[in-house]
C-alpha positions in Angstrom: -61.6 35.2 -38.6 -62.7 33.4 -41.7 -65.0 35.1 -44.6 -68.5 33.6 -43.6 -67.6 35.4 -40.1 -66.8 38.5 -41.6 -69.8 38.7 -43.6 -72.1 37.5 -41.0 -70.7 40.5 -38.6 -70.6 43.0 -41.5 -74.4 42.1 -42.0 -75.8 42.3 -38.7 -73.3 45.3 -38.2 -75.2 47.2 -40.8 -78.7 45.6 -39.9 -78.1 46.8 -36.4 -77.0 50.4 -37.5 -80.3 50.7 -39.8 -82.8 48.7 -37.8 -83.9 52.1 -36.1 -85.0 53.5 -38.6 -89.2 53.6 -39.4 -91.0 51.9 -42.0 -89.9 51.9 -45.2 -86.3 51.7 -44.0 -85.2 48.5 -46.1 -83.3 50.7 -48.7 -80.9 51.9 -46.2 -80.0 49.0 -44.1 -79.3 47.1 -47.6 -76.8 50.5 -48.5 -75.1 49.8 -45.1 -74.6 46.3 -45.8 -73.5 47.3 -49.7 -70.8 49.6 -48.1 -69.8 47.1 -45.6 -69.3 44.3 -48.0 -67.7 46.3 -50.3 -64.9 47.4 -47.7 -64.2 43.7 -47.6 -63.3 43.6 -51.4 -66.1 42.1 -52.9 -67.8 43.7 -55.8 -72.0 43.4 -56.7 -72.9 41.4 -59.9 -76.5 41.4 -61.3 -79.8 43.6 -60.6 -81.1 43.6 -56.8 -84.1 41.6 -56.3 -86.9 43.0 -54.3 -90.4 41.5 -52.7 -92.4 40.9 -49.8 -93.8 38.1 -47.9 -96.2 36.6 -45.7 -94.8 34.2 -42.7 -94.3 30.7 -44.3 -94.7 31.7 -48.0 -91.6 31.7 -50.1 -90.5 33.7 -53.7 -88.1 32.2 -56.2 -86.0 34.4 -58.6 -83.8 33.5 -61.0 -80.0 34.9 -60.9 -77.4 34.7 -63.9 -74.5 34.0 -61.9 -70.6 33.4 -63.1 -68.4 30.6 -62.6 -66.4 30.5 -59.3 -67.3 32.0 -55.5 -69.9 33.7 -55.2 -71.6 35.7 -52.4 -75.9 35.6 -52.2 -76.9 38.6 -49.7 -80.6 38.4 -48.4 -81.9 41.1 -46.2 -85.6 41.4 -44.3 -87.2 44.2 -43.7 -89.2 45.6 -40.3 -91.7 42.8 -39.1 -89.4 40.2 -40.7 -88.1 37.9 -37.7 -86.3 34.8 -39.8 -85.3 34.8 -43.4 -84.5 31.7 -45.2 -82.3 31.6 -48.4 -81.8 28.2 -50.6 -79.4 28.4 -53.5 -80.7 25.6 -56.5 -78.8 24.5 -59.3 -80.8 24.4 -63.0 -82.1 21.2 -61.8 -83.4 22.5 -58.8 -80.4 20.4 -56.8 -79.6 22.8 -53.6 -76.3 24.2 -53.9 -76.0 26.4 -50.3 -78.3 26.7 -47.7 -78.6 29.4 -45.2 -79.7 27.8 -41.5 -79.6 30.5 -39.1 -82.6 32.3 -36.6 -82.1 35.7 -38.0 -84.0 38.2 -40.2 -81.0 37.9 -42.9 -79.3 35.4 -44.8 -75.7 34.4 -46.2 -75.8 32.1 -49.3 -71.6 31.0 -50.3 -71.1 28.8 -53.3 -67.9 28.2 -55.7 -70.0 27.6 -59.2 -68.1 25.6 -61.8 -69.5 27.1 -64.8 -71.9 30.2 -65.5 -75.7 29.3 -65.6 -78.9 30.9 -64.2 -79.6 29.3 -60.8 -82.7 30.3 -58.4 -82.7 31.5 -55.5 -85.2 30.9 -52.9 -86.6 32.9 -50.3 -88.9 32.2 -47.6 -90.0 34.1 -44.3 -90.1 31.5 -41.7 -91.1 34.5 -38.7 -92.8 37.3 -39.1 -93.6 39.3 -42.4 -92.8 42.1 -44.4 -90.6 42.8 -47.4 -86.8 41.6 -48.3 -83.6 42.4 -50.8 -81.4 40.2 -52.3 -78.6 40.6 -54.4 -75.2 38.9 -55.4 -71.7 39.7 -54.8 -68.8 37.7 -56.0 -64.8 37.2 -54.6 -63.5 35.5 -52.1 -60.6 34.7 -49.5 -57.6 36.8 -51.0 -59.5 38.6 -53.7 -59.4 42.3 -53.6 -62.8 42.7 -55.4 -61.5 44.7 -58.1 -62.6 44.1 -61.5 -58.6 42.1 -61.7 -59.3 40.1 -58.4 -63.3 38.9 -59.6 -61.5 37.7 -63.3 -59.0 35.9 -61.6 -61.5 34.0 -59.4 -63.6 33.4 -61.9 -60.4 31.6 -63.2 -59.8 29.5 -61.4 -60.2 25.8 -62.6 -59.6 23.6 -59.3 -55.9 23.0 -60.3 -53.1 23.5 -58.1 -51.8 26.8 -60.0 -55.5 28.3 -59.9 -57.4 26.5 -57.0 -60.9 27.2 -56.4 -61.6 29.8 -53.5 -62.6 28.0 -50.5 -64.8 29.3 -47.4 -67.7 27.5 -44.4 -71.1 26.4 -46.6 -71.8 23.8 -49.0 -69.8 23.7 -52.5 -71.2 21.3 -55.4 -69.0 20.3 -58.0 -67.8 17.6 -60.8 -64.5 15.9 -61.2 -64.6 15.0 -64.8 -63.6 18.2 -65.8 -60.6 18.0 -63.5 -56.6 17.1 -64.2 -54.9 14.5 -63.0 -51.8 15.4 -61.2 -52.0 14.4 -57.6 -53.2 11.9 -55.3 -54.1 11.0 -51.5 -51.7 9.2 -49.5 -55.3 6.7 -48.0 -56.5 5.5 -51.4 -54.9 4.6 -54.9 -56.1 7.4 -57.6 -55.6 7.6 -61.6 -58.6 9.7 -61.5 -59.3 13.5 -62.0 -59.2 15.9 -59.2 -60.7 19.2 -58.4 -58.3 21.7 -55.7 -60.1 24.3 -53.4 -58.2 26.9 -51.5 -58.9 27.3 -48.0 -57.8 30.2 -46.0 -57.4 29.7 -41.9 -56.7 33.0 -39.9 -56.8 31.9 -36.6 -56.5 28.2 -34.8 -59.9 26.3 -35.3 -61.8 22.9 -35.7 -62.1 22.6 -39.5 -65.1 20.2 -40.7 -64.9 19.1 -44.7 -67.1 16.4 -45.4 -67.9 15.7 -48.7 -71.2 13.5 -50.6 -70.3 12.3 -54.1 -71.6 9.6 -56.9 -68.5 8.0 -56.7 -66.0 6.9 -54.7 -64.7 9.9 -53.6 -61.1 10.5 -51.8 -60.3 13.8 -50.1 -57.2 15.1 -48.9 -56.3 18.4 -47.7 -52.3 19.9 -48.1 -50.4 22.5 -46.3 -48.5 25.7 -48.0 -47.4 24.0 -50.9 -50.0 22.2 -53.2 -47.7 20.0 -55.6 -46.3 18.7 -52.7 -47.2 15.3 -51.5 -45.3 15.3 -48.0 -47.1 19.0 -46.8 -50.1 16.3 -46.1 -52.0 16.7 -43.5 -54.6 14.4 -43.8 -56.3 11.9 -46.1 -59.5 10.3 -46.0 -61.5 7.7 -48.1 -64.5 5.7 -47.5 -65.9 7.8 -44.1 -68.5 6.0 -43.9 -68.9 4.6 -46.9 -67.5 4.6 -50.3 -69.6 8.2 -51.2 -68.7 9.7 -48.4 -65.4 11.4 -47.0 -64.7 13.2 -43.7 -62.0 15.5 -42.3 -62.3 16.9 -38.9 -59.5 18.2 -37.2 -57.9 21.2 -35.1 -55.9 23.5 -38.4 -53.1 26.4 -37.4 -53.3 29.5 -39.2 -52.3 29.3 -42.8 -52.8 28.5 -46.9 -54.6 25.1 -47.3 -55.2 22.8 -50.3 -58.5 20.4 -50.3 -58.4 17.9 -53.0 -61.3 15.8 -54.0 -60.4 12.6 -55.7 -61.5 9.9 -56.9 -60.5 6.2 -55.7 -58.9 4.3 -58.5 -60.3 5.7 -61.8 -63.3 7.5 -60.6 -65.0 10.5 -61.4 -68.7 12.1 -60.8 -70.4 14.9 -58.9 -70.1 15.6 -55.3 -71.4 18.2 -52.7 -69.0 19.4 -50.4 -70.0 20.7 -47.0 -67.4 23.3 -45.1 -67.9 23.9 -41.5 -65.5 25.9 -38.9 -65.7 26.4 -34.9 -63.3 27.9 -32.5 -61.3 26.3 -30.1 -60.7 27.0 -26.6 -57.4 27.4 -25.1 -56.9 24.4 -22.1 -56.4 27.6 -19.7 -60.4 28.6 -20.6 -61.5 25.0 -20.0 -59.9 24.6 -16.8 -61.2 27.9 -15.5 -64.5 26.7 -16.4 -64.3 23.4 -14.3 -66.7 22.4 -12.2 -66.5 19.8 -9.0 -66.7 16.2 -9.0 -69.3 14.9 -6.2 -67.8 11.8 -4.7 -70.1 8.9 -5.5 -72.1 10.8 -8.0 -72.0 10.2 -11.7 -71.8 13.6 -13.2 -70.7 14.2 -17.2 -71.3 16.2 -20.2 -70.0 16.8 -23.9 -65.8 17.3 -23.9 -65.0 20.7 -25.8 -62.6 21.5 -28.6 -59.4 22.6 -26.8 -56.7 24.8 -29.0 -54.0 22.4 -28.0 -53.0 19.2 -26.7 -53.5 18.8 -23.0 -50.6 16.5 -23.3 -50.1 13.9 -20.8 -48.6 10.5 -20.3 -51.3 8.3 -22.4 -54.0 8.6 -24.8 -51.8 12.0 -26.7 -51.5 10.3 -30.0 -54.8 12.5 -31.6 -55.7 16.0 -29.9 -59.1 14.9 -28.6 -61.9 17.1 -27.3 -61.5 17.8 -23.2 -64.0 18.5 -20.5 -61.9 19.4 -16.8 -63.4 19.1 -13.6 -62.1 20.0 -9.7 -61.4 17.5 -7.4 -61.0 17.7 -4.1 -59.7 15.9 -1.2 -59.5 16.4 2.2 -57.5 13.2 3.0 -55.2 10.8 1.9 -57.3 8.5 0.3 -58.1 5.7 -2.5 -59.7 7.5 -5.5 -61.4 5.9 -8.8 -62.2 7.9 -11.5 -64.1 6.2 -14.3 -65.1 8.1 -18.0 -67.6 6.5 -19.5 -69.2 7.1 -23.2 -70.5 5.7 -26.0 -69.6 8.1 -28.6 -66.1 8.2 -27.5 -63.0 6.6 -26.8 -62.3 7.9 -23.2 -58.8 8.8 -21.6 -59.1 10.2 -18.4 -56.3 12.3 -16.9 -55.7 13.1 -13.5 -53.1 15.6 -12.6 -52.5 18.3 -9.7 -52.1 21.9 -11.8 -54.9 21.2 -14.6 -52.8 23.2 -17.4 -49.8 21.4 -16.3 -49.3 18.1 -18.3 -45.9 17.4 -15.9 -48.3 17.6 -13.1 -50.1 14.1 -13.9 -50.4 11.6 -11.5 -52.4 9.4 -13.5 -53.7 8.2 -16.8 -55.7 5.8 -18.2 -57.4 4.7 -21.4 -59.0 1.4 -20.6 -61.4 -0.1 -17.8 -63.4 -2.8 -16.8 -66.1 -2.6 -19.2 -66.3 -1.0 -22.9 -66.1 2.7 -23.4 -64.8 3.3 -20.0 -61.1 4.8 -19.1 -60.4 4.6 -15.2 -57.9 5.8 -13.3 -57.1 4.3 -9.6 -54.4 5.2 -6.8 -54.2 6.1 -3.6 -53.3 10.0 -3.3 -52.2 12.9 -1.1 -54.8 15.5 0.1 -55.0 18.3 -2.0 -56.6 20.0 -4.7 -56.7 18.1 -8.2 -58.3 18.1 -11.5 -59.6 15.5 -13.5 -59.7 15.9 -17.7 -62.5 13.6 -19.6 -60.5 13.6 -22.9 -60.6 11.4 -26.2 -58.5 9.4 -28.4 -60.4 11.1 -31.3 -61.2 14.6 -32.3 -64.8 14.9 -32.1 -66.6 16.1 -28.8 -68.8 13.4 -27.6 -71.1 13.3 -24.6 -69.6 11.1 -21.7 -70.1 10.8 -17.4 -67.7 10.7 -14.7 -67.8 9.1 -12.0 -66.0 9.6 -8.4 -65.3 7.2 -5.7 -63.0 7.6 -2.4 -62.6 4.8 0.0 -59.7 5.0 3.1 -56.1 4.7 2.1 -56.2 0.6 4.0 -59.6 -0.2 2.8 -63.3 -0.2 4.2 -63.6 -4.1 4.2 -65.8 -6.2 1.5 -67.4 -9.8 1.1 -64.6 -11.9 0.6 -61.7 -10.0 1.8 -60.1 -12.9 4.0 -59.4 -16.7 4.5 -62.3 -16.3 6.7 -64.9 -15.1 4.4 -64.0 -16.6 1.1 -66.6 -17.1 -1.3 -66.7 -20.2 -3.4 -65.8 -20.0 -7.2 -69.4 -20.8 -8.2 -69.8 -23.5 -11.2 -68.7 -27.0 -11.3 -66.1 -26.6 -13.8 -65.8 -23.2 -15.1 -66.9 -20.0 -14.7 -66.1 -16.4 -14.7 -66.3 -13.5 -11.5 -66.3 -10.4 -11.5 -64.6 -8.8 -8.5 -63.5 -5.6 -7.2 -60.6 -4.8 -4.6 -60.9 -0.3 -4.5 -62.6 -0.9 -1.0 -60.7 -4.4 -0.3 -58.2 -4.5 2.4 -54.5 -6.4 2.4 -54.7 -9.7 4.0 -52.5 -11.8 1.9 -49.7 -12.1 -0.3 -47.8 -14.6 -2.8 -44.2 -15.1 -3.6 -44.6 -13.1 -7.1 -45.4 -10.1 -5.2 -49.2 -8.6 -3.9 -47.0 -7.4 -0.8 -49.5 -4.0 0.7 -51.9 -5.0 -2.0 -55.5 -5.1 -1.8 -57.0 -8.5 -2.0 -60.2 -11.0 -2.3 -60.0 -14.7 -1.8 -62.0 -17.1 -3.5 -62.4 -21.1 -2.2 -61.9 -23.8 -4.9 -63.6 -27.0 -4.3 -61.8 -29.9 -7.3 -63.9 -32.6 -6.8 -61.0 -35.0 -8.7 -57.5 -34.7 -10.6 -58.2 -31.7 -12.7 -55.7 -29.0 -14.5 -56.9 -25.2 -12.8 -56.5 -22.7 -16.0 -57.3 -18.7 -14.6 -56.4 -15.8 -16.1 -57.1 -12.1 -15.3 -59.6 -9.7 -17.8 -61.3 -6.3 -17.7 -58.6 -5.3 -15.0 -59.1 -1.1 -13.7 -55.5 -1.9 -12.2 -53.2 -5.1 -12.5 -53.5 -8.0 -9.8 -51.7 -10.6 -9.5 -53.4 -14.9 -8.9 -52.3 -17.0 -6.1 -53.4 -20.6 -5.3 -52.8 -22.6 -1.7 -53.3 -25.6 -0.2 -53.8 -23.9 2.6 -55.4 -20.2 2.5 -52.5 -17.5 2.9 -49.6 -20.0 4.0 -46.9 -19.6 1.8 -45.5 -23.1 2.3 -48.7 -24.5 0.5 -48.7 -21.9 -2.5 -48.9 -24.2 -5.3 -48.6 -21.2 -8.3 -48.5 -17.5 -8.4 -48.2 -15.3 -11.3 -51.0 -13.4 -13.8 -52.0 -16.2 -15.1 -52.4 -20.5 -13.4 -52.5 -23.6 -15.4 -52.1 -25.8 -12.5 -52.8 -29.6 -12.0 -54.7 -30.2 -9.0 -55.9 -33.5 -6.7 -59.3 -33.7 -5.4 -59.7 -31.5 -2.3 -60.1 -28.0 -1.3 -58.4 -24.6 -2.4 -58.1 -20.6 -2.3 -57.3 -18.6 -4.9 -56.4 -15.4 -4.3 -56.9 -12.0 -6.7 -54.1 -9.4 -5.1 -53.1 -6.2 -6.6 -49.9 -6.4 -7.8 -48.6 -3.1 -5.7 -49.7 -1.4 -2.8 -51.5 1.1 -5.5 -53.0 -1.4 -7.6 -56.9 -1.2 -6.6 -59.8 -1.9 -8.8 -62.5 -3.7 -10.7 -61.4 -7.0 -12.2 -62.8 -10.3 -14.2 -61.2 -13.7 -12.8 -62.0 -16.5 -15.5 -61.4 -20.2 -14.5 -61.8 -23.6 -15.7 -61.3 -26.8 -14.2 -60.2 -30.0 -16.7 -60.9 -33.5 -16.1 -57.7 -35.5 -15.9 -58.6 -38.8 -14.9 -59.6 -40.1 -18.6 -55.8 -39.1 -19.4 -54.3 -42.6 -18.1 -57.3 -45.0 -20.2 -55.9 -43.1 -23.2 -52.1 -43.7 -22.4 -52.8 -47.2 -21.7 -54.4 -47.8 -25.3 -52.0 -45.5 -27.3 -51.1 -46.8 -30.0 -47.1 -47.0 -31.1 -45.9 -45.2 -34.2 -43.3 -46.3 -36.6 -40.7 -44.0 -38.4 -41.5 -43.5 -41.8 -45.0 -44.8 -41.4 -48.3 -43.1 -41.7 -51.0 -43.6 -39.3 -54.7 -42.6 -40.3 -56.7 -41.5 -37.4 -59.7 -39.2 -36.6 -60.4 -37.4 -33.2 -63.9 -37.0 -34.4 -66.1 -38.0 -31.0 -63.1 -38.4 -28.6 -63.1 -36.7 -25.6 -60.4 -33.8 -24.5 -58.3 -35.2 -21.9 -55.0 -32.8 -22.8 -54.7 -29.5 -22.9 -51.5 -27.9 -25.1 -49.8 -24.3 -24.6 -49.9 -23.6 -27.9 -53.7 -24.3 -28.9 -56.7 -22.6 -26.8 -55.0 -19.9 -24.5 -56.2 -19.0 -21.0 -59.1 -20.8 -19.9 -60.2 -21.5 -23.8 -61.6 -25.2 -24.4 -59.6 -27.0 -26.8 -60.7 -29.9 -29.3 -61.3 -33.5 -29.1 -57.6 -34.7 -29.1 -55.8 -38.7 -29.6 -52.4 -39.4 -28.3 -50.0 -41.8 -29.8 -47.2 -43.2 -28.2 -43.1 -42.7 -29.7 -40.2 -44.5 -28.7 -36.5 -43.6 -29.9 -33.8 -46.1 -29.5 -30.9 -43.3 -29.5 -30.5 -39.4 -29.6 -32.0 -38.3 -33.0 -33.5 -35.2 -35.0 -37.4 -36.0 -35.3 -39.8 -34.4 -37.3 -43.6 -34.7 -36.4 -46.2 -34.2 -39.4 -49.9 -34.0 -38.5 -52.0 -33.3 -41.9 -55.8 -32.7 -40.8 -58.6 -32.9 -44.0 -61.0 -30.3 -42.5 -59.0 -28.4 -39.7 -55.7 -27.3 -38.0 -54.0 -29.5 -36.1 -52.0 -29.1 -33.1 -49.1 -31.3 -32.7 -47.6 -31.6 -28.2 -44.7 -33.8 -27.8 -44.7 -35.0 -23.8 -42.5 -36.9 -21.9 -45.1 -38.1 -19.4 -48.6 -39.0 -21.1 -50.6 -38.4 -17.7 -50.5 -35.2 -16.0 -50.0 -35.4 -12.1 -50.3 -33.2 -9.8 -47.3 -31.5 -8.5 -44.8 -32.8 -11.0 -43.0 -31.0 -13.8 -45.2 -30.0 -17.0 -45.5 -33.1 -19.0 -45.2 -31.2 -22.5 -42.0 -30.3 -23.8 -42.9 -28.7 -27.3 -46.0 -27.6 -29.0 -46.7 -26.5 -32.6 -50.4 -24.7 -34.0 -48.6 -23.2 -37.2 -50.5 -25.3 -39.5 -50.1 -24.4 -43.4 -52.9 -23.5 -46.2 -53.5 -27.8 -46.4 -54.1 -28.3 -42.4 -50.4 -29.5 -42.1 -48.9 -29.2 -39.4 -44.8 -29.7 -38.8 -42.8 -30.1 -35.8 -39.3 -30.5 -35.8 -37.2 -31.4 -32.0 -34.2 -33.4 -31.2 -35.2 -35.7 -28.5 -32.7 -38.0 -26.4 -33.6 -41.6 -26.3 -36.6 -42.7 -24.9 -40.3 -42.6 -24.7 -42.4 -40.3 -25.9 -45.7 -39.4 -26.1 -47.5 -37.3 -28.9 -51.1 -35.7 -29.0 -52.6 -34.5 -31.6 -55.4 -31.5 -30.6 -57.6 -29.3 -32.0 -57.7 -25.6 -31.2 -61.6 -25.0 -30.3 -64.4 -28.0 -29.7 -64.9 -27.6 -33.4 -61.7 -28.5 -34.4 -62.2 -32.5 -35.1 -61.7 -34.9 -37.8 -59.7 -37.1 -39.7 -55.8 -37.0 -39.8 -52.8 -38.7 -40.4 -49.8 -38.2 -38.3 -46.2 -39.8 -39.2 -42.7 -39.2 -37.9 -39.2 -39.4 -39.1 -35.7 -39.0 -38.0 -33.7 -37.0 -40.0 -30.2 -37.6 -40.9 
């Protein structure tokens, strides 16, 4: 247990053992607490301050205290309900403050140099008199005369750190040495070490305020030594602020505070602790998912990693609940929050990380995780965990549907709904209730699928592609709903070229357990003003600039390299290249006010059903909009476009080609 937690027990120990006693029984509660702080090696400094007051009203004394940890004691006597305590610096800055409900307090501050500070007291329930007084030592100091001088020693170095326990710490790194530094942030600045001593597993909290840019960093067993890291942090959230937060084993720990560069100033540093439950407490304390109900809560600091097949790279906070089925059955499980990055496990035994069965930490919207299956009747339990250490409020949300579906809009040929937009659009679909209907040659055999129609009113290029997926699917295109000797492409991805007339695309999962929410975005492009521009193309020469501009033009071509999926590219112009034998070409395209994409095609038009026209693309463009292709080509015709990667992308260019020896 760490030393706040001793001296919080020790005090309402001996506030307990005296609190029978009648009126005028302040005297001896404060011996019992004198005795039982004393058995913990700390040793009174200064005179005991006395007084008594009225609920709301406060009393300020002034204490002479020494440099290094100290220990403020404030007890309230019968008719006394809640006693605050506020330790100020000489410029009335507050140093530690005591937040608790109860009718005594616990001030704990490391002091950098000896000064008279005030202390504040104020009754905020009830009334009646209090005692105050000082003690000083700390974690490791046997409160001897020996122990207090060596604390009082110590000068935030790494051969006498500063005592270190939970409450708020103020301090200055200008007096500090400079001999170490954070592995997050470069430091030729002073530095100030604090010991801190864990005795049990627990969350520690360090944040720290400063008037400079602060770095903090916190070592393991051996201060000097830069690899016994544990972990460094600069600029959380901003350049005055640090934060660690993590799960710490038993042990010896070093926090530095640092400066970034050469940096040095005041600070207030803010220690906080909490205990950890074991996963084995947390699982016992699970309660049961309602199917169809959205049920949640904050995940709790676990004393270990729940392990498991995603999501284990930080030992996040976990919340477990039961889940229960009494069939085989198709089961979503979405975590969603907004203060957390969600991983949802899903396993059989909830303390057994072998026993998952699934894991996710991704979903169909932002801040979700989902997990999606079809699974075995039986008992099983779901984990709301995080990809970062802090608990965080969250929901969960269960869904069952039969193992081959309950049937939705658009599950068939029969019932397909049309792709709505004349040219583009995006849908959001879902196949957990969908049944199997159809399959392509890339796979989607057993799984569950929709079918859209597609209506291409002439020659167009079909560009689709698959977002926000719960599970992966799979997109197939026919002629002819379902019939595989009309499937024109199947893959995760289309960039087909179409003729006018009518079409399905299907969404399938791509196994029999691939079931979920989904976002299918399409685009349909114009190819008919492709052959106007062949026909007026105008022929390059080797060796010989052309100036151009696709500032205005339309975009009739689309390249593999520039916009991907179902982006829109630039305005583009194609130019026309004919080779006389086999030779080494190299393609410049030099844009003044944007990047330019450079396609060499055998074919200028694209038709439908025929090969892909383009046979190389470049979009590496250097720091001067240049762009370089280099290809051996056989003799022949050629065609080359040059594109811009968004609508924005448009201007004057030049473009010039040469064979190379």
């Amino acid at each position: 247990m760490n030393r706040a937690a001793w001296v919080g027990l020790a005090l309402a120990a001996a506030c307990g053992a005296s609190r029978g006693n009648g009126g005028g029984a302040l005297e001896p509660r404060f011996v019992a607490v004198h005795n039982a702080l004393s058995a913990m090696g700390l040793a009174q400094v200064g005179p005991i301050q006395e007084g008594a007051l009225a609920e709301g009203r406060e009393a300020r004394v002034s204490l002479a205290l020494p440099a290094g940890c100290v220990t403020v004691v404030a007890v309230g006597g019968d008719g006394v309900r809640d006693l605050d305590a506020t330790l100020l610096d000489a410029r009335a800055k507050p140093l530690a403050h005591d937040t608790t409900n109860e009718p005594q307090a616990v001030l704990r501050a490391c002091l950098e140099a000896g000064d008279t500070y005030v202390l504040v007291v104020k009754v905020a329930s009830g009334a009646g008199p209090w005692v105050a007084a000082t003690w000083v030592g700390g974690p490791g100091s046997s409160g001897t005369a020996a122990g207090v001088a060596a604390r009082q020693d110590a000068n935030g170095t790494c051969s006498a750190p500063i005592p270190l326990s939970p409450g708020v710490v103020s301090g200055s790194t200008t007096r500090g040495e400079h001999e170490n530094s954070g592995s997050c942030g470069p430091s030729d600045s002073r530095e100030l070490v604090y010991e801190l001593q864990v005795t049990q597993r627990q969350r520690v909290s360090i944040e720290t305020e400063a008037s400079f840019d602060s770095v903090l960093y916190v070592r393991k067993d051996d201060c000097n030594d830069p690899d016994k890291e544990v972990e460094c942090n600069d600029d959380a959230p901003d350049r005055t602020h640090s934060r660690i937060d993590r799960v710490l084993d038993p042990g010896k720990y070093f926090v530095f505070i640092d400066g970034y560069g050469h940096e040095t100033g005041s600070f207030k540093m803010t220690v906080s602790v909490s205990d950890v439950l074991a996963l084995a407490d947390i699982c016992r304390r699970a309660s049961s998912l309602v199917d169809g109900t959205s049920q949640g809560g904050t995940t709790t600091t676990v004393g270990g990693d729940v392990g498991g097949t995603c999501g284990t790279e930080i030992e996040g906070a976990d919340a477990a609940w039961r889940v229960d089925l009494p069939a085989r059955s198709r089961v979503r499980i979405v975590e969603h929050s907004d203060e957390i990055a969600p991983v949802v496990h899903f396993r059989r035994v909830c303390t057994d990380p072998a026993s998952e069965v699934a894991c996710s930490v991704s979903g169909a919207v932002a801040g979700d995780g989902a997990v999606t299956g079809t699974f075995e009747a039986g008992a099983y339990t779901a984990l709301a965990d995080a990809r970062e250490r802090l608990p965080g409020r969250y929901t969960l949300l269960l869904q069952t549907a039969p193992p081959a579906g309950s049937g939705v809009v658009s599950d068939g040929c029969g019932d397909a709904v049309p792709l709505a937009g004349s040219l583009s659009g995006t849908v959001d679909g879902d196949t957990f209730a969908a049944r199997d209907d159809v399959a392509g040659s890339c796979g989607g055999t057993g799984g569950a699928d929709l079918v859209y129609r597609l209506d291409v009113p002439r020659r167009s290029r079909l560009v689709a592609s698959l977002d926000n997926e719960e599970a992966p699917h799979l997109l197939i295109v026919w002629r002819r709903c379902a019939d595989r000797s009309s499937e024109l492409a199947c893959g995760r991805s289309i960039n087909e070229v179409l003729g006018p007339g009518t079409y399905f695309v299907g969404v399938d999962g791509a196994t029999a357990g691939a079931i979920g929410r989904f976002s299918l975005r399409w685009t349909l492009r114009d190819l008919t003003a492709q052959a106007s521009a062949c026909s007026l193309a105008p022929t390059l020469a080797d060796r010989r600039a052309v100036a151009a501009s696709s500032l205005g033009a339309s975009d009739r071509f689309s390249t593999r390299c520039g916009a991907g999926g179902v982006g829109v590219s630039g305005p583009d112009r194609v130019f026309k290249l004919v080779l006389p034998r086999r030779s080494t070409v190299r393609i410049l395209a030099m844009a003044t006010n944007f990047d330019p994409v450079i396609a060499v095609r055998k074919a200028c038009a694209d038709a439908a059903g025929a090969l892909p026209a383009e046979l190389v693309c470049d979009a590496d463009a250097d720091a001067n909009h240049r762009t370089t292709l280099d290809r051996l080509l056989e003799a022949g015709t050629y065609w080359v476009v040059v594109d811009g990667q968004s609508p924005n992308d448009q201007g004057p260019f030049t473009l010039e080609y040469r064979t190379l020896p």
